[in-house]
VEXDREN-2710 file (C-alpha; in Angstrom, 1 decimal):
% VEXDREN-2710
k/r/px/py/pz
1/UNK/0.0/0.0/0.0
2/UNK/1.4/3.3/-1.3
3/UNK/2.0/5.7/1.5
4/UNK/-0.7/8.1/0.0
5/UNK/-3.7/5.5/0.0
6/UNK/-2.2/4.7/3.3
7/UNK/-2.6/8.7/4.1
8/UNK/-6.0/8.9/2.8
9/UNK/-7.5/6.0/4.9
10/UNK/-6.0/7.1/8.3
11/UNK/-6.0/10.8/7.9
12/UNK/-9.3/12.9/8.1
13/UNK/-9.9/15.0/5.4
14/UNK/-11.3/17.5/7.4
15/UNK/-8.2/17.7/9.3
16/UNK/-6.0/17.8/5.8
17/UNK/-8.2/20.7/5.0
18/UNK/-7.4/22.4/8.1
19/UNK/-4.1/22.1/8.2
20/UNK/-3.4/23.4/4.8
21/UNK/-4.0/26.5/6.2
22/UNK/-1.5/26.2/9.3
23/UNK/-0.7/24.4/12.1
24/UNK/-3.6/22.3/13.8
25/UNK/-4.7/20.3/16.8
26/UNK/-4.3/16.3/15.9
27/UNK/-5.7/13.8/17.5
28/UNK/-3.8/10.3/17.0
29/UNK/-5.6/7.1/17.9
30/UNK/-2.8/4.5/17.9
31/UNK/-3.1/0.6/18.7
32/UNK/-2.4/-1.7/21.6
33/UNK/-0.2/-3.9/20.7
34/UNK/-0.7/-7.7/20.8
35/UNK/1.2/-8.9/24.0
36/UNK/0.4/-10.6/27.3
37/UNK/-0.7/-7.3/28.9
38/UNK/-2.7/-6.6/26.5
39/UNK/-4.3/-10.1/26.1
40/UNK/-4.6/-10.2/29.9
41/UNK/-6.6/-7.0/30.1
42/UNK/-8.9/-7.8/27.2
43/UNK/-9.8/-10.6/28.7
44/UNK/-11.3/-8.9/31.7
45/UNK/-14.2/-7.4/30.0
46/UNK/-15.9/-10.3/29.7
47/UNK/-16.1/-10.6/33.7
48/UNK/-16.1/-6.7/33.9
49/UNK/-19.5/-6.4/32.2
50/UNK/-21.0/-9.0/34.2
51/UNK/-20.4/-7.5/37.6
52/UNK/-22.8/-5.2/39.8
53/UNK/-22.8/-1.7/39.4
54/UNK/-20.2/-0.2/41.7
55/UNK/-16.4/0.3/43.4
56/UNK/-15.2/-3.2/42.6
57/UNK/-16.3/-2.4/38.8
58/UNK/-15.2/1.0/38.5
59/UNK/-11.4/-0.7/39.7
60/UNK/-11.0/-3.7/37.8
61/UNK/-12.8/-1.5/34.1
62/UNK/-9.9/1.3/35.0
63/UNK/-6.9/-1.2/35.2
64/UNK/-8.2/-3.2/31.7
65/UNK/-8.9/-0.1/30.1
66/UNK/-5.7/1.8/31.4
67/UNK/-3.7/-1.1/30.5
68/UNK/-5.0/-1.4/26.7
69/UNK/-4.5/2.4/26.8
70/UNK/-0.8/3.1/28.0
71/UNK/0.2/-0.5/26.1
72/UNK/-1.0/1.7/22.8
73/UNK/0.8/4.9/23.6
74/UNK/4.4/3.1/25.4
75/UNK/4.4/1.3/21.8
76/UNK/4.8/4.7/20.1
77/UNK/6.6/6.9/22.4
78/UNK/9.8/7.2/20.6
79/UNK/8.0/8.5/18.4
80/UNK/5.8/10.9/20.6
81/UNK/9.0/12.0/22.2
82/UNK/10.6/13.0/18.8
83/UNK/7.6/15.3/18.5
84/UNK/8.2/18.2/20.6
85/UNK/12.2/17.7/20.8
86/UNK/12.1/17.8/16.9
87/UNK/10.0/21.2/17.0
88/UNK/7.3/19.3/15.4
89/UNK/5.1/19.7/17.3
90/UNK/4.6/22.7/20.1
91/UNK/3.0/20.0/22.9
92/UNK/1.5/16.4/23.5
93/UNK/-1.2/15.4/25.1
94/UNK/-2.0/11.7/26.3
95/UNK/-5.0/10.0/27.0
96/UNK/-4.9/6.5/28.1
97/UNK/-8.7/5.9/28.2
98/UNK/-8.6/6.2/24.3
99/UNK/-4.8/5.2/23.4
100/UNK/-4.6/8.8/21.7
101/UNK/-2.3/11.7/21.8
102/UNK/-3.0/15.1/21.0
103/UNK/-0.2/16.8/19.1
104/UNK/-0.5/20.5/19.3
105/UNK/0.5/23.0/16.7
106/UNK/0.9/20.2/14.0
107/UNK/1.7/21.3/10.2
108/UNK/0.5/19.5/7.6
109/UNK/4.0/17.5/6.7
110/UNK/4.0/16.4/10.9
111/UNK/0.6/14.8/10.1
112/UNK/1.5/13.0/7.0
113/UNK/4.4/11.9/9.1
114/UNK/2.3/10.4/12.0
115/UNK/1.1/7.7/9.7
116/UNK/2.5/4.2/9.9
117/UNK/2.1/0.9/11.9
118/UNK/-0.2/1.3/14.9
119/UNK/-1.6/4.1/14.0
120/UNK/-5.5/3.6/13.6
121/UNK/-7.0/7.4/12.6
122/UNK/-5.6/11.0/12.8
123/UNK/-8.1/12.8/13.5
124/UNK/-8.8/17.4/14.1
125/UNK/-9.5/18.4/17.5
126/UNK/-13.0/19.6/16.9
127/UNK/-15.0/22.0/18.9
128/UNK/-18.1/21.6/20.8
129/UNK/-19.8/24.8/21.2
130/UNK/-20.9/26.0/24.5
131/UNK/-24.6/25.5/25.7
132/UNK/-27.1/28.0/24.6
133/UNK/-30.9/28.2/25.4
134/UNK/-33.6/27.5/22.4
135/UNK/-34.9/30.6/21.3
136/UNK/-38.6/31.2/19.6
137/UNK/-40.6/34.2/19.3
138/UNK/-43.7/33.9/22.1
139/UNK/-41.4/31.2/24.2
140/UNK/-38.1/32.5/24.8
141/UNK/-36.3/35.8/23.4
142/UNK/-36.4/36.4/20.0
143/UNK/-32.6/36.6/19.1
144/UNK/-30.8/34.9/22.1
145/UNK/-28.3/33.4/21.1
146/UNK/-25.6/33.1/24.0
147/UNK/-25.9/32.6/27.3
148/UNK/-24.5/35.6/29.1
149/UNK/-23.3/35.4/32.6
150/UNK/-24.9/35.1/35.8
151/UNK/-22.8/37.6/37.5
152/UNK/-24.2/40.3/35.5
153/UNK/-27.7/40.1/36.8
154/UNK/-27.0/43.4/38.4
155/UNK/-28.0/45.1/35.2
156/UNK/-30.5/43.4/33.8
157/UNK/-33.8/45.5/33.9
158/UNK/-36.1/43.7/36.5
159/UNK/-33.8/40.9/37.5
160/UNK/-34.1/41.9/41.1
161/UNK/-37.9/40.3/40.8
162/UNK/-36.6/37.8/39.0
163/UNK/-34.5/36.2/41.4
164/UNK/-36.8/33.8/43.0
165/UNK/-35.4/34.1/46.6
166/UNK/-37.6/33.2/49.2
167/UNK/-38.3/35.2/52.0
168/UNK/-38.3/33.7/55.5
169/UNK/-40.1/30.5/56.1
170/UNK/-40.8/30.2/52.8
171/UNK/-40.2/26.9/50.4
172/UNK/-39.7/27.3/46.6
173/UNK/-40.6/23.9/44.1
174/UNK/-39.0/23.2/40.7
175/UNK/-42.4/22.5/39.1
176/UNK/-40.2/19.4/37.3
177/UNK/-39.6/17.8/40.8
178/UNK/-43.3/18.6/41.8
179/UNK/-44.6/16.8/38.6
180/UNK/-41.9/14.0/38.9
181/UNK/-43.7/13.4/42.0
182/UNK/-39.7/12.7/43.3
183/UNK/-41.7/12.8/46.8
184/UNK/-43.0/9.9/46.2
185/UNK/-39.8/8.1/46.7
186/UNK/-38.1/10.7/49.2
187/UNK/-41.1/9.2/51.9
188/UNK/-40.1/5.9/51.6
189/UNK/-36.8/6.7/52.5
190/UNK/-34.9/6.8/49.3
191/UNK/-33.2/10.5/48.7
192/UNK/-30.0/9.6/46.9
193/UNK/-28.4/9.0/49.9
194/UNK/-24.6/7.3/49.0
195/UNK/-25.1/7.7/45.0
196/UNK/-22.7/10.1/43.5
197/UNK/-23.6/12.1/40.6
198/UNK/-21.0/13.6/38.4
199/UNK/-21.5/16.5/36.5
200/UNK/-19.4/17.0/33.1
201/UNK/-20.4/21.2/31.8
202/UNK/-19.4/24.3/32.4
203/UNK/-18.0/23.6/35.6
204/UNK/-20.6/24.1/39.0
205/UNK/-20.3/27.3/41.5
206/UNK/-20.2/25.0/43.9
207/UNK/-20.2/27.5/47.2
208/UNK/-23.8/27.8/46.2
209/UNK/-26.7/27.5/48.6
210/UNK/-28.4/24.6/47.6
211/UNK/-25.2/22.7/45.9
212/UNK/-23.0/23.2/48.7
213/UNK/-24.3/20.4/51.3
214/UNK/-24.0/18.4/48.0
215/UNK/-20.6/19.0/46.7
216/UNK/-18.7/16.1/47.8
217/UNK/-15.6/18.0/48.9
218/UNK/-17.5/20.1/51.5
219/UNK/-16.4/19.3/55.0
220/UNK/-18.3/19.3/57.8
221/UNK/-17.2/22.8/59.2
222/UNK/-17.8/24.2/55.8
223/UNK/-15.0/24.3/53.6
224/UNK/-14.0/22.3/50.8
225/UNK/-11.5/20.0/49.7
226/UNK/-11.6/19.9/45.6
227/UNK/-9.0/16.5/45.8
228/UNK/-10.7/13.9/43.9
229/UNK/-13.8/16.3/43.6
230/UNK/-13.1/18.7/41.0
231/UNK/-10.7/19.2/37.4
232/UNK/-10.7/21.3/34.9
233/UNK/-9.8/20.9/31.6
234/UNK/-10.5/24.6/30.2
235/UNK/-7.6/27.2/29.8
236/UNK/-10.4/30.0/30.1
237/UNK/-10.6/32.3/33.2
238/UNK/-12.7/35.5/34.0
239/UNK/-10.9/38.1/31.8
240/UNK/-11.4/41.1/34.1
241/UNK/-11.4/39.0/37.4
242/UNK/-14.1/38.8/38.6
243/UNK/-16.6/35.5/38.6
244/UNK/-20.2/35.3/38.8
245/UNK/-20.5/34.9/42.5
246/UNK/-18.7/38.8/42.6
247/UNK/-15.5/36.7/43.9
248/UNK/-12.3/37.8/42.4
249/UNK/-10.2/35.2/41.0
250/UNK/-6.4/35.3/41.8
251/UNK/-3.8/34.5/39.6
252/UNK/-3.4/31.6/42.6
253/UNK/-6.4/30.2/41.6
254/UNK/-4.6/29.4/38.6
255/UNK/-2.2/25.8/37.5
256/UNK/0.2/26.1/35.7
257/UNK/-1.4/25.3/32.2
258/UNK/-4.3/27.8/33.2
259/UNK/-7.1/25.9/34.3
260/UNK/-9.2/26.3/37.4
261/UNK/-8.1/24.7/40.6
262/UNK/-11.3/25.3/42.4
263/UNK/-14.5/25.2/41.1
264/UNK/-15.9/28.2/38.4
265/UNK/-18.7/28.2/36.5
266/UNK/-18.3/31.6/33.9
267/UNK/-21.3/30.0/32.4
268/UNK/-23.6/29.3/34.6
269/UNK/-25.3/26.3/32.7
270/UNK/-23.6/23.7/34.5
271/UNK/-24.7/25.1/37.8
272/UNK/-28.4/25.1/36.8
273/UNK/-28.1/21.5/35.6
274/UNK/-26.6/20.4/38.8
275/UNK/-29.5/22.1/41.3
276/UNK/-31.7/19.8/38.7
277/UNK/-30.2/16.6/39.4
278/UNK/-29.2/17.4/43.5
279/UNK/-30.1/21.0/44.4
280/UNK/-31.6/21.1/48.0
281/UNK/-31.6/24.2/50.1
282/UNK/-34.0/24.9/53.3
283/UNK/-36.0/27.6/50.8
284/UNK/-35.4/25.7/47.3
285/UNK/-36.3/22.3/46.2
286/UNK/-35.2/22.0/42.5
287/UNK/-33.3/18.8/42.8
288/UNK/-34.7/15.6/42.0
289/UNK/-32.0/13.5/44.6
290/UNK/-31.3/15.9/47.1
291/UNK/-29.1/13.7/49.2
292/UNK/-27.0/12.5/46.5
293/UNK/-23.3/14.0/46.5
294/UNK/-21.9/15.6/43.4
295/UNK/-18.8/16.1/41.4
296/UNK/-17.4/17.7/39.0
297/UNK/-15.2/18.2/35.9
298/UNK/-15.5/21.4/33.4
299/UNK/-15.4/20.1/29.9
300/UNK/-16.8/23.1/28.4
301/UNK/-15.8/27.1/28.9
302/UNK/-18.3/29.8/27.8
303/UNK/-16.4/29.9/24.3
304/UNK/-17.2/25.7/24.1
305/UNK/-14.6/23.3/24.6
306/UNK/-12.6/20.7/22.2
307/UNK/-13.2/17.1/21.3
308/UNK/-10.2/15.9/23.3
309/UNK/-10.8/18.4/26.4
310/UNK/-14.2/16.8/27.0
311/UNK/-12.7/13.2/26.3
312/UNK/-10.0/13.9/29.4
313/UNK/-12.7/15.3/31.6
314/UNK/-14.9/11.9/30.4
315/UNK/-11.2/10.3/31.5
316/UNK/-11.4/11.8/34.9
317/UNK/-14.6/10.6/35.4
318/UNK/-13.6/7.4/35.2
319/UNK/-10.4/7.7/37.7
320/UNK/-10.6/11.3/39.8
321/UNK/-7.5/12.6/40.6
322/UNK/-6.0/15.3/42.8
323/UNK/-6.5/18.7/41.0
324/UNK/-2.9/18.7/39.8
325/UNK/-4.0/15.0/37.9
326/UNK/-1.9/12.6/40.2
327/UNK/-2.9/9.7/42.3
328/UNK/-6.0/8.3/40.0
329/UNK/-8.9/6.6/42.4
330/UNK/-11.4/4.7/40.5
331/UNK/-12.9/3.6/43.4
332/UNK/-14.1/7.4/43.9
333/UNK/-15.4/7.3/40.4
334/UNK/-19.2/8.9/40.3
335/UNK/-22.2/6.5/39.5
336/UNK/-24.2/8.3/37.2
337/UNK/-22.6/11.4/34.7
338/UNK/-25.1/14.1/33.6
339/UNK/-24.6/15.5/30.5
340/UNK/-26.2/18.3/29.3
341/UNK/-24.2/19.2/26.2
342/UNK/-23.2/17.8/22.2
343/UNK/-23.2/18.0/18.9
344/UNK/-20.3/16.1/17.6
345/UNK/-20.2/15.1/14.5
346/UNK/-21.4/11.8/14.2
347/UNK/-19.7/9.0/14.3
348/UNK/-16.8/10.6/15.8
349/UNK/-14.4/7.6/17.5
350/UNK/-13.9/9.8/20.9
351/UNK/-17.0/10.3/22.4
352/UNK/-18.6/6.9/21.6
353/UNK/-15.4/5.4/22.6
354/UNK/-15.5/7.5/26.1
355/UNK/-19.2/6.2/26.3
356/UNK/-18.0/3.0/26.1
357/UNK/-15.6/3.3/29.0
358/UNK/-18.1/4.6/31.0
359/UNK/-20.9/1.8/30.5
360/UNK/-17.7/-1.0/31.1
361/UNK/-17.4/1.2/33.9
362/UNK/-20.8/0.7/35.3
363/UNK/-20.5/4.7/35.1
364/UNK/-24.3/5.5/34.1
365/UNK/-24.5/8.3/31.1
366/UNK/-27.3/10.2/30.7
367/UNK/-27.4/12.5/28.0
368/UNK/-29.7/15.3/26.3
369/UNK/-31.0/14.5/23.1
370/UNK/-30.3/18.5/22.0
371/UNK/-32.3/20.9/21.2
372/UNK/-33.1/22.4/17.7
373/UNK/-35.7/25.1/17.0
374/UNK/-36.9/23.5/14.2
375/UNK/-36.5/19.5/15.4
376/UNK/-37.1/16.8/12.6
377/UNK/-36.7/12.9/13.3
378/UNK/-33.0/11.4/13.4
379/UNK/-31.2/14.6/14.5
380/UNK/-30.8/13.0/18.0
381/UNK/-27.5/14.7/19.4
382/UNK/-24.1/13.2/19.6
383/UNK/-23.4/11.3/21.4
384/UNK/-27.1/11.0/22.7
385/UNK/-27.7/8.8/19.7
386/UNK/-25.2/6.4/20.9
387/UNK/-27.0/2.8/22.5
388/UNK/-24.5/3.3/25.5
389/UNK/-25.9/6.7/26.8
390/UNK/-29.5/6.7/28.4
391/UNK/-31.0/9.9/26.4
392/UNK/-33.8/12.2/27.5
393/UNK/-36.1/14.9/25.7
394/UNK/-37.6/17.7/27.4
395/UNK/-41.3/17.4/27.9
396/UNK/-43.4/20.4/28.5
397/UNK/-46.7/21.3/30.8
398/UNK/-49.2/19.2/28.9
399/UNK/-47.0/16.1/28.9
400/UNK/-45.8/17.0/25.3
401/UNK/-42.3/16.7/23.7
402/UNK/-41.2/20.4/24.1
403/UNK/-41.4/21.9/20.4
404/UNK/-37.3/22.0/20.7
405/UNK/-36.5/18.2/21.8
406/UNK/-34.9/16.7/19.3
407/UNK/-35.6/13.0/18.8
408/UNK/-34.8/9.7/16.6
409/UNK/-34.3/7.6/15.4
410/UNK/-31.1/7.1/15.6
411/UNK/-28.9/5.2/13.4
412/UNK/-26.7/3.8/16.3
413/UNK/-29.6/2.2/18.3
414/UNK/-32.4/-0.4/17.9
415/UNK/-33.8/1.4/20.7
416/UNK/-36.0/5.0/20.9
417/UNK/-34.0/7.7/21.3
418/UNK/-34.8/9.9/23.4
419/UNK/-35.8/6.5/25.6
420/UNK/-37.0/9.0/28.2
421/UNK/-38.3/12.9/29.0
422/UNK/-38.5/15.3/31.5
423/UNK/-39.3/18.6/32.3
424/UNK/-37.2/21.0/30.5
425/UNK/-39.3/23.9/30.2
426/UNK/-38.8/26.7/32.4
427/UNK/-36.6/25.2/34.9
428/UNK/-36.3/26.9/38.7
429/UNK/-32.7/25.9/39.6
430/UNK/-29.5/27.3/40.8
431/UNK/-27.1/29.7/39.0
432/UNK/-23.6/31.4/40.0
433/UNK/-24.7/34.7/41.2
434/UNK/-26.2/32.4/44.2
435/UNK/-29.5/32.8/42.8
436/UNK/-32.5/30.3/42.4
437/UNK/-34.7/30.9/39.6
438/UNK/-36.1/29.5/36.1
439/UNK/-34.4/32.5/34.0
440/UNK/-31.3/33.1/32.2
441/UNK/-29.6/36.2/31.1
442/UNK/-28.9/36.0/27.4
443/UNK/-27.1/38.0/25.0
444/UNK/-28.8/40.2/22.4
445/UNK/-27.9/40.7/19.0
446/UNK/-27.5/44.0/20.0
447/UNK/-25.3/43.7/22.4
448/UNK/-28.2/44.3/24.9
449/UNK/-29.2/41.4/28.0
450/UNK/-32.4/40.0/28.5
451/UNK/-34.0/37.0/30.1
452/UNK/-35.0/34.1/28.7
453/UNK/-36.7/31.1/30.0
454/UNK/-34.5/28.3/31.8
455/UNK/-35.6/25.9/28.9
456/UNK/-34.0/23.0/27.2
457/UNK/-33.3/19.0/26.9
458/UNK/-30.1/20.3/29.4
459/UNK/-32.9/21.2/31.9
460/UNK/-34.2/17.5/31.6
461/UNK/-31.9/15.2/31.6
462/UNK/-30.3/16.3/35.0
463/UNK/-34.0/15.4/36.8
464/UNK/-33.2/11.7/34.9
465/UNK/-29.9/11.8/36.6
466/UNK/-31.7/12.3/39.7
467/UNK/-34.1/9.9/39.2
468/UNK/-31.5/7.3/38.5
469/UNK/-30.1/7.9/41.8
470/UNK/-33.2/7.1/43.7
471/UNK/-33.4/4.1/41.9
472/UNK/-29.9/3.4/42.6
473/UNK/-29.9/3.7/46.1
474/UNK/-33.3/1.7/46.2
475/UNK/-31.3/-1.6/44.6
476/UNK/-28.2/-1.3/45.3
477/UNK/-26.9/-4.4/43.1
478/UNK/-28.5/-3.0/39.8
479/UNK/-26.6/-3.4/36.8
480/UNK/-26.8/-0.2/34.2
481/UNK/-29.5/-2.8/31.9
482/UNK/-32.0/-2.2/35.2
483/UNK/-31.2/1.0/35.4
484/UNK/-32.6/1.5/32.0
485/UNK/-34.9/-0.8/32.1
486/UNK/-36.4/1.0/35.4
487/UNK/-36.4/4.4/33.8
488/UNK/-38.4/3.2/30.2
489/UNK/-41.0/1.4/32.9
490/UNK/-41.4/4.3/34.7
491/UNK/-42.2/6.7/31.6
492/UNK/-45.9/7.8/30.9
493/UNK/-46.1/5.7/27.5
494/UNK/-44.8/2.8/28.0
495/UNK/-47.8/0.8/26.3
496/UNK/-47.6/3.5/23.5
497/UNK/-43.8/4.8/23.1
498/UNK/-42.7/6.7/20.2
499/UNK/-40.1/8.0/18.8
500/UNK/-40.6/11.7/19.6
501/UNK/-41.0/11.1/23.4
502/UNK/-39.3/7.5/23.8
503/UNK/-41.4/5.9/26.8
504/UNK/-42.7/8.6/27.9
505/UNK/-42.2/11.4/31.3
506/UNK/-40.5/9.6/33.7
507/UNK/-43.1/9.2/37.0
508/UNK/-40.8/8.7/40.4
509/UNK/-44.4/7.2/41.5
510/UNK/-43.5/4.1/39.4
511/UNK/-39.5/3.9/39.5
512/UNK/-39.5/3.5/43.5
513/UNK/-43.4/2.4/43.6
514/UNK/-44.3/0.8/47.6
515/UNK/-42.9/-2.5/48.1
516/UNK/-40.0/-2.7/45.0
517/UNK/-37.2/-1.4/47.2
518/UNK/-34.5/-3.9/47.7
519/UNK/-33.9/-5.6/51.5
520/UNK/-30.3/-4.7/51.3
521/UNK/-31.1/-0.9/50.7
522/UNK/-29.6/1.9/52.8
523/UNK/-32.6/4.2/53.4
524/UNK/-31.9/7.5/54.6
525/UNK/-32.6/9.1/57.8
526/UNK/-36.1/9.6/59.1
527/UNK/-35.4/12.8/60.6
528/UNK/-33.7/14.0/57.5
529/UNK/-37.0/12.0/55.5
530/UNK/-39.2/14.1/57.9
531/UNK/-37.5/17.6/56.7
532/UNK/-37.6/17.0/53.8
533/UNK/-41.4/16.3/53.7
534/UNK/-42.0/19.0/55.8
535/UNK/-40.5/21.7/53.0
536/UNK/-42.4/20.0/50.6
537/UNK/-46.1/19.9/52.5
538/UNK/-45.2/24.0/52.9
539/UNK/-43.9/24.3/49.3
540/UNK/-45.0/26.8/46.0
541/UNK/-44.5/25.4/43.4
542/UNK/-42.2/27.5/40.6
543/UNK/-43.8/26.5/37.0
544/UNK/-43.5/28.3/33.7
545/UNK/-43.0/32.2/35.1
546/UNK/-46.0/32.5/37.0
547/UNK/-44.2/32.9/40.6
548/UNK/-44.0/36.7/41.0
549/UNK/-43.0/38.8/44.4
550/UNK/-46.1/38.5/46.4
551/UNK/-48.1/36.2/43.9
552/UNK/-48.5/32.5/44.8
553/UNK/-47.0/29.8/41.8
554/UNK/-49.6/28.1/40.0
555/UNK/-50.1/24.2/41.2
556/UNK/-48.5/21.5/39.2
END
């Protein structure tokens, strides 16, 4: 084979294209070698996919996959080294959960010189752009089309009434959790108590009110420890300073290759997403788990994020590290990952391959199925259309798929995709500023900042996430198949599902109905059980705009 065909079936063209116009990002997906590492860790899968959810999976998925992964790059680092010390390349990045490298500031003749035994595909570091809210004229603002941030509330006509703080003695309701019914499970004793929920986004303020008790690294005298807890993988800090919460950050706050080393969220999407899946406060209940601890990784800045930043955040998930990346422990691996972002192209090896890890994992991924303001069938969202990630739509007030859900089918899966929905319309959650409410700040074509309804598939699939945690803690020796299984079961149509809305809402009623929670189950405390109950007997319920200053919210 002439080194040109070879060329042409390793190299992307779109990545060819690029690079004819200067140096490039490459991604290099090499092959493990056949040896008797390699043959010892594959294996392992076998027993790996048969085991319970939990520690001694996370473990004994990290060392096969970890194995296959450095046995692919330790084959090729000679030529990896020559790279940088050539001047061929201005960095390299590793990833052992794919076998890849990243070679930065790559020219054209470097990439035609990657190719050769072992090496599978070359591929551009693409871009993911950032979350934004679905906009429509008589739903959202017409013209939105960035999410501005948080922190600039201050100057936002009206925000002040906007903010959905409640005064003393007073409880606030997501109208999602409300018509979830996730009391229905909290009263039997099942809160998400011991399940650990990552959260891969724009990173999670997580000094918030009704995250902090959450946040795994909070201590019990109120600080936090971000070991094992937190990483980010975005070089993009507050240009003049200052983040959302009004906190400056310090060039200290920096590492050295200028990401965060405590949590930020510039965004203030991945914030929201998280009060959706755990948010609990003694004024707000938007979360659908409130006792289930949370994590984080930013994958994604307020500019986006690239292909391999969110595959070494999805990497981290899998083995958390310190924040300076040393000391991997799967066994403090999350449970379930919420993911409230995509649109890779499709078929792209890293995310379906990152899926992939997660699922050996016994990591559970739920993903949004995206949103498009003009949705048509089979435009399901990478890598939501993937048969490895559990995908939810966003349903609206008359049980409806939200007009910007986008849904199946999907070309990857025999299954429905989205298989399930939630609410995702008008969302009462937490944001950066340390504000509860179901609006964001948007940017205006004119420059100008409005707000804009809380609304998207992002909003939903963070109450699944929840949901998946109740019935996670309720059977504790569930394998990812029940998981799914439990969720589809639970939805509003299951004796009519479709491809629009998959199996329908999903009803916590019917996921942790009386009587179906395993003997073996950790239930969580009654006097915790009994506050919780309490806030929600006392509760308004915050649905679709209607809670104004002095005005009740209308019932769910």
């Amino acid at each position: 084979m002439s080194m040109n065909v070879q060329s042409a079936r390793v190299i992307d063209p779109a990545l060819l294209t690029a690079a004819s116009k200067g140096p490039v990002d490459a991604v290099v997906f090499f092959q493990s070698p056949e040896n008797e590492q390699t043959r010892s860790a594959l294996s392992q899968f076998t027993t790996i996919d048969a085991m319970p959810l939990g520690a001694a999976r996370k473990t004994a998925a990290f060392e096969a996959v970890h194995s296959l992964g450095t046995a692919a790059i330790d084959a090729n680092r000679s030529l990896i080294s020559g790279l940088v010390q050539g001047g061929k390349a201005t960095a390299v990045d590793e990833l052992w959960s794919l076998g890849a490298v990243r070679v930065r500031g790559a020219s054209l003749d470097t990439i035609h010189s990657l190719v050769g035994p072992g090496v599978q595909r070359i591929m551009q570091d693409e871009r993911i752009p950032a979350p934004t809210l679905p906009a429509s004229i008589g739903d959202a603002v017409d013209g939105a089309t960035e999410v501005a941030l948080p922190g600039r509330f201050d100057t936002v006509t009206g925000a002040a009434e906007a903010k959905g703080l409640a005064a003393s003695g007073e409880v606030f309701m997501d109208w999602g959790v409300k018509r979830m019914d996730a009391a229905a499970a909290w009263k039997q004793g099942i809160t998400g108590a011991g399940i650990v929920i990552g959260s891969l986004d724009t990173g999670v303020f997580t000094d918030h009110p009704a995250l902090k008790a959450n946040y795994r690294g909070t201590q019990a005298d109120g600080t936090q420890v971000h070991d094992y807890n937190w990483k980010d993988m975005v070089k993009e800090t507050p240009e003049d300073g200052v983040l959302p919460d009004g906190s400056r950050f310090e060039e200290a706050d920096k590492a050295r290759n200028g990401t965060s080393l405590r949590p930020i969220d510039l965004n203030g999407h991945g914030t929201h997403t998280s009060g959706s899946a755990v948010g609990w406060s003694p004024t707000a209940l938007t979360g659908v788990a409130p006792d289930a601890q949370l994590i984080v990784s930013r994958g994604l800045g307020e500019k986006g994020g690239s292909m391999f930043d969110l595959a070494a955040a999805m990497e981290w998930f899998m083995a958390p590290t310190k924040v300076d990346g040393s000391k991997p422990r799967p066994d403090l691996a999350p449970d379930i990952i919420t993911n409230s972002w995509g649109g890779a192209a499709m078929g792209n090896p890293f995310l379906w391959m990152a899926v992939r890890n997660w699922a050996r994992a016994g990591i559970v991924p739920i993903f949004a199925s995206g949103n498009n303001n003009v949705a048509k069938p089979g435009e399901v969202a990478v890598p939501g259309m993937y048969p490895e990630a559990i995908t939810v739509g966003a349903s609206d007030l008359d049980e409806g798929r939200a007009w910007f859900s986008m849904f199946g089918p999907s070309d990857f899966s025999d299954d429905h995709k989205p298989e399930v929905m939630a609410p995702g319309h008008w969302t009462y959650s937490s944001l950066p500023d340390g504000t509860v409410r179901d609006t964001f700040p948007v940017k205006m074509p004119d420059g100008s900042t409005r707000l804009a309804p809380a609304s998207g598939t992002s909003m939903a699939t963070p109450h699944v996430a929840g949901a998946a945690a109740l019935y996670m803690q309720a059977h504790p020796g569930a394998k990812f198949q029940d998981v799914l299984d439990a969720l589809k079961a639970s939805g509003t149509l299951v004796k009519n599902s479709n491809q629009e809305q998959g199996y329908g809402r999903v009803q916590v009623e019917q996921l942790i109905a009386p009587g179906s929670i395993a003997a073996d189950a950790k239930l969580t405390d009654p006097a915790r059980v009994a506050e919780l109950l309490a806030q929600v007997e006392k509760s308004t319920v915050f649905m679709e705009g209607e809670r104004k200053p002095g005005k009740p919210g209308k019932p769910a």
